[in-house]
C-alpha positions as CSV (number, residue, x, y, z in Angstrom):
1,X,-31.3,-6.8,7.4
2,X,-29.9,-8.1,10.5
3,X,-26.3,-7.3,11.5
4,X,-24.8,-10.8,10.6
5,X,-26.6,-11.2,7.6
6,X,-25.2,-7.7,6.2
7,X,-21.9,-8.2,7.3
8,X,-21.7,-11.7,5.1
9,X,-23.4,-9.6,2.0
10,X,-20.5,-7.2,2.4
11,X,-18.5,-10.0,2.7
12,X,-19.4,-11.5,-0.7
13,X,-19.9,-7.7,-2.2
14,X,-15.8,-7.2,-1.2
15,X,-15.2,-9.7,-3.5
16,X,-13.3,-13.2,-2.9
17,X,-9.9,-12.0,-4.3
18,X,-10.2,-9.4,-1.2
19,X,-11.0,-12.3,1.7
20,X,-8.7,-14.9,-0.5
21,X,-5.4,-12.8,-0.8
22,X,-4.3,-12.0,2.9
23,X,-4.8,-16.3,3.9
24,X,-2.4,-16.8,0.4
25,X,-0.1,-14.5,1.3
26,X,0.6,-15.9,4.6
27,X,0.8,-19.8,2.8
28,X,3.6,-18.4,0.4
29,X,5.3,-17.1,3.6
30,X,5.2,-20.9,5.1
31,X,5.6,-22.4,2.0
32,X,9.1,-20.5,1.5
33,X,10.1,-21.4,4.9
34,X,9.7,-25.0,4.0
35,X,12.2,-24.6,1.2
36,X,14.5,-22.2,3.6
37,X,14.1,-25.2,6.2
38,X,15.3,-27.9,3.4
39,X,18.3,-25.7,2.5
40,X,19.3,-25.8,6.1
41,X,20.9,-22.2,6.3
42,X,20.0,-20.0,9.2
43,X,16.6,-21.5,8.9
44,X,15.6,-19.5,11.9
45,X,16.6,-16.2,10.3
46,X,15.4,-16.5,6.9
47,X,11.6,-18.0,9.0
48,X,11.9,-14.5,10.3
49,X,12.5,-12.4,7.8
50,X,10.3,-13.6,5.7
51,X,7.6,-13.6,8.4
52,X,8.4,-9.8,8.7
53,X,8.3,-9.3,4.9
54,X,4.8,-10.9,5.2
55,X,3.6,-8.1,7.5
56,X,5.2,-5.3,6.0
57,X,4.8,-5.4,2.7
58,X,2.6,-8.3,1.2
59,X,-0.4,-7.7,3.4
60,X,-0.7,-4.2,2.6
61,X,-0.2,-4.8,-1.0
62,X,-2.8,-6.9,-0.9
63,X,-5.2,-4.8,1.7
64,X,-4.3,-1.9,-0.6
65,X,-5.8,-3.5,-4.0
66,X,-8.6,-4.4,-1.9
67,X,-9.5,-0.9,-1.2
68,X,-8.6,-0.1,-4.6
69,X,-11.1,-2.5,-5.8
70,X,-14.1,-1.3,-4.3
71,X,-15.7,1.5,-5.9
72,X,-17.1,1.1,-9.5
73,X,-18.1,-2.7,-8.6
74,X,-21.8,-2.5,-8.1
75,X,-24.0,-2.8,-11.4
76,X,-26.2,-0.6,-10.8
77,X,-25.3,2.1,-7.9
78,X,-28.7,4.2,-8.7
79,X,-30.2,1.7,-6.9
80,X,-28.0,1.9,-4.1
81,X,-28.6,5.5,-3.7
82,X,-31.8,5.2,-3.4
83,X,-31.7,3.7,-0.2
84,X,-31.8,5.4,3.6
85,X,-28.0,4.3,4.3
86,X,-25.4,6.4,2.3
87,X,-23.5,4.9,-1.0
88,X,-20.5,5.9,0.9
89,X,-21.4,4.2,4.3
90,X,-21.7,0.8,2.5
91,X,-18.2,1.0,1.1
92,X,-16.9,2.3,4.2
93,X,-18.2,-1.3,6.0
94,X,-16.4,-3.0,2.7
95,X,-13.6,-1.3,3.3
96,X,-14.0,-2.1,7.1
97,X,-14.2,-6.0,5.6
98,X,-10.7,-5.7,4.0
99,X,-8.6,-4.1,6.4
100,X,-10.1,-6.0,8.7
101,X,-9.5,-9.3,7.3
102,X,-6.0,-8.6,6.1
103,X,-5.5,-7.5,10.5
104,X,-6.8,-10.9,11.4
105,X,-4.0,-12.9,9.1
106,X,-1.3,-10.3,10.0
107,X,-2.1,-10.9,13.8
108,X,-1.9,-14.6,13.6
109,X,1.6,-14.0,11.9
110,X,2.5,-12.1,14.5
111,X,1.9,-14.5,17.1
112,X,3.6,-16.9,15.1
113,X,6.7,-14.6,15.4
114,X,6.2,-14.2,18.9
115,X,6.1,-18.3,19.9
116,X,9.5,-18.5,17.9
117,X,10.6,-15.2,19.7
118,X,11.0,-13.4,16.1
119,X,10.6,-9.5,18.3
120,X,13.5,-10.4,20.3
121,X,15.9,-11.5,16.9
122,X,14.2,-8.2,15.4
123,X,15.2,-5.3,17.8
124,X,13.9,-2.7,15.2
125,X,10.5,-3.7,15.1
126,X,10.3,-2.4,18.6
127,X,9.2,-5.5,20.2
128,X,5.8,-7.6,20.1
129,X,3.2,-4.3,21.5
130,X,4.8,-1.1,19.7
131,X,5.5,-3.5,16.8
132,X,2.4,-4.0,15.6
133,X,2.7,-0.6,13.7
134,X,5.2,-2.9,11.5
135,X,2.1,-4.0,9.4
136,X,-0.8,-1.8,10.9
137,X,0.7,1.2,9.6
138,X,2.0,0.7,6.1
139,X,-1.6,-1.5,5.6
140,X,-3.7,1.4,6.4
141,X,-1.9,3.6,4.2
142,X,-2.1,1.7,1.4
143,X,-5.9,0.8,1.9
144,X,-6.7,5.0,2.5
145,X,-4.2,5.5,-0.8
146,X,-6.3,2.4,-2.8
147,X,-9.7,4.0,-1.1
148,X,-9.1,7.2,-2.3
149,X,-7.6,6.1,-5.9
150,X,-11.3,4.2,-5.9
151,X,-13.1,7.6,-5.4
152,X,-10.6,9.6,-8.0
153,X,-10.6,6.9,-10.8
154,X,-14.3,5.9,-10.4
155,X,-12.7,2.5,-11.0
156,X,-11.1,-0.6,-9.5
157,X,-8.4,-1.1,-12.8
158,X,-6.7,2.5,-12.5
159,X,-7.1,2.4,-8.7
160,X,-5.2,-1.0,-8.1
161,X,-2.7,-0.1,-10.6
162,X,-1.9,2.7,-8.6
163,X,-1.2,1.3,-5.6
164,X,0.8,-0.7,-7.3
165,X,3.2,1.7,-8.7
166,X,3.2,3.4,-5.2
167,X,4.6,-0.2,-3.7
168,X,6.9,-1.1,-6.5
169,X,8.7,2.2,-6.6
170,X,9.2,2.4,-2.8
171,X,10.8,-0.9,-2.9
172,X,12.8,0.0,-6.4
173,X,14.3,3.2,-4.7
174,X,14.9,2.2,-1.1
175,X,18.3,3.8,-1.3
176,X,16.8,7.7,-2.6
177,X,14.4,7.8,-0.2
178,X,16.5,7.0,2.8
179,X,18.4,10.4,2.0
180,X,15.6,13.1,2.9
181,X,13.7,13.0,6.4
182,X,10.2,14.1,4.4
183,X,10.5,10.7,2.5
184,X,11.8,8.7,5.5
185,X,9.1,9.3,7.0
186,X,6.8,8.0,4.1
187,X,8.7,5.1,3.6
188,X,6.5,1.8,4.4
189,X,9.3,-0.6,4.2
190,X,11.4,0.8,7.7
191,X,11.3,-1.8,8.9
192,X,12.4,-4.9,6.7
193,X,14.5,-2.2,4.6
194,X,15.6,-0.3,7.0
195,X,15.5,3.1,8.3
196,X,17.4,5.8,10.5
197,X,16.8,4.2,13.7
198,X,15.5,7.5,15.4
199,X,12.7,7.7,12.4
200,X,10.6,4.4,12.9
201,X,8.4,5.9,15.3
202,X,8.4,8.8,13.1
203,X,7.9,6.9,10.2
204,X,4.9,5.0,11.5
205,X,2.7,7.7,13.2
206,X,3.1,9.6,9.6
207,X,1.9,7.0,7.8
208,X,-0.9,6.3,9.9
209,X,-1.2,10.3,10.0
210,X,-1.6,10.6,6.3
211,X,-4.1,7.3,5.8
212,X,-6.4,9.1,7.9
213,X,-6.5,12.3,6.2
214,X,-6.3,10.3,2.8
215,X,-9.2,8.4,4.0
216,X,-10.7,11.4,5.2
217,X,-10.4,12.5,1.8
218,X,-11.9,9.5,-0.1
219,X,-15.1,10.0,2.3
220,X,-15.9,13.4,1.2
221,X,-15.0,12.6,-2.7
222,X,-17.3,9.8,-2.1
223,X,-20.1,11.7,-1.4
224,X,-20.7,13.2,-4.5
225,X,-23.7,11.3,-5.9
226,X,-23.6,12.0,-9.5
227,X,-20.2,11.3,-9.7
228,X,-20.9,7.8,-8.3
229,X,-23.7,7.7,-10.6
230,X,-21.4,8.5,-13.6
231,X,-18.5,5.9,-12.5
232,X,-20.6,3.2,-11.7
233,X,-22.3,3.5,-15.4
234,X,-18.6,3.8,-16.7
């Protein structure tokens, strides 16, 4: 199969809510700053913040259940590992097509917050190169964490839910985790929620730290064939 022609199979295999999610995320974002705009109250501001909320913490959600919702799609996986490229490989290139989607949307918002100048209102997001990490960190976390939750689960339902609960807790106990380092440094929200200053650089080479060896992780679960076999069935 020619490069292009597998790509758009993998594509279509990720599964539309994956390719659909990250463009609808970023039209809620410009739809809200329509309605801040009609208010007329520190329009700029609020464009900003919700710009930043956009990176940080609905495109990972979304990249997250994406990566959640790979494994235990394909009807029949016996077939698949039949074939000369590993089971594992394919989902690697799905997961490939999610995060790499969700980093095409969340540069064009960032470029959007660099016309308006959003770095400069935003000191904590250490400007437009460093703060990158604002979504490119807590979005690979929470694809390696929906990845791996994929292998474990055998299943997209339990997987997704998961990341779920991960998100929705961080953002329920913002307060608890700011009072330990160890969880500072976890925390995907240091930016829009805030963070000891001196941690954010921390924070964000953890978190990409950890993704890998989650990721890592999910690769060598993944390569168990009969347990494919048996989740794929399930």
């Amino acid at each position: 199969m020619r490069p292009l022609l597998l790509w758009r199979y993998e594509v279509r295999r990720a599964g539309w809510a994956a390719v659909l999610a990250p463009p609808l995320v970023a039209a809620i974002v410009v739809l809200l700053a329509v309605v801040d705009a009609a208010d007329g109250a520190d329009q700029r501001g609020t464009v900003i913040r919700n710009l930043f909320a956009a990176l940080e913490m609905g495109l990972p959600l979304v990249a997250g259940i994406g990566a959640a919702s790979l494994v235990g799609r394909d009807p029949a996986a016996e077939l698949q590992l039949t074939v000369p490229t590993p089971y594992r490989a394919t989902l690697l290139r799905r997961l490939a097509v999610v995060v790499g989607w969700t980093a095409l949307v969340a540069l064009l918002i960032a470029a959007v917050l660099l016309v308006i100048d959003g770095w400069a209102d935003r000191p904590q997001a250490h400007g437009a190169v460093v703060g990158q990490l604002v979504w490119l960190a807590p979005t690979l976390w929470l694809a390696a964490v929906g990845f791996l939750a994929g292998a474990v689960f055998r299943g997209p339902a339990a997987a997704g839910g998961l990341v779920a609960v991960l998100w929705m807790i961080e953002q329920i106990l913002t307060e608890a985790v700011q009072q330990h380092q160890w969880s500072r440094l976890l925390y995907l929200f240091a930016t829009s929620q805030g963070t000891v200053p001196a941690d954010w650089t921390g924070n964000r080479l953890t978190l990409v730290a950890t993704a890998i060896v989650l990721g890592i992780a999910a690769w060598l679960l993944l390569g168990g064939t009969e347990r494919l076999v048996r989740g794929e069935a399930g």
